[in-house]
N, C-alpha and C positions, 0 to 999 in steps of 0.2 A: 830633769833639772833639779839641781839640788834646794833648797827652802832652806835654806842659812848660810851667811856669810863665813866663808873660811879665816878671815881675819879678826874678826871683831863677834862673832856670834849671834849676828843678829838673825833672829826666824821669823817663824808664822806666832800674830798675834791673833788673838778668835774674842769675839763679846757679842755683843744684841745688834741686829737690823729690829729698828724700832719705827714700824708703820704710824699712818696718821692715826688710826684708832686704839694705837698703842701695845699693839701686839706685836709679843718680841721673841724673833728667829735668831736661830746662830748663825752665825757670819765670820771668816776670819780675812785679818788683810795681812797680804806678801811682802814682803821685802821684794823692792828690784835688784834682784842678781844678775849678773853678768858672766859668761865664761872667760876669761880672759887668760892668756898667755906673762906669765911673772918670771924672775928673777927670785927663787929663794936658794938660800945659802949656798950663790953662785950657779946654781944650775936652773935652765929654765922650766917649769912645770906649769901643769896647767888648773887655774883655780877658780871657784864659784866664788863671788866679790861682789858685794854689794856697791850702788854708785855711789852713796857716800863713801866710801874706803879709797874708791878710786878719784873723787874730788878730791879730798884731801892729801892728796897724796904717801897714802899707807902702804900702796902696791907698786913694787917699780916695774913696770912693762913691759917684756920681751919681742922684738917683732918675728 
């Protein structure tokens, strides 16, 4: 599964898991991407799509 949004570019962000005694791992958080069936420039294709993109309506949907 692809780690960024085809539309908007959003990826993998990475910083510190910071325990109670203060000691600090790396750690990175995903975007929720979706595979989804779109409409681009009139032909259906199939796209990695973050759920915000597809809240807002940025992706028009193929069935």
């Amino acid at each position: 599964m692809a780690n960024y949004c085809e539309i908007c570019g959003k990826g993998m962000m990475s910083g510190n898991h910071v325990s109670h005694s203060h000691h600090k791992t790396r750690r990175t958080w995903k975007p929720n991407i979706q595979r989804v069936h779109a409409i681009v420039d009139g032909t259906p294709r199939t796209l990695h799509v973050c759920t915000r993109c597809l809240r807002s309506g940025r992706v028009q949907r193929s069935i």
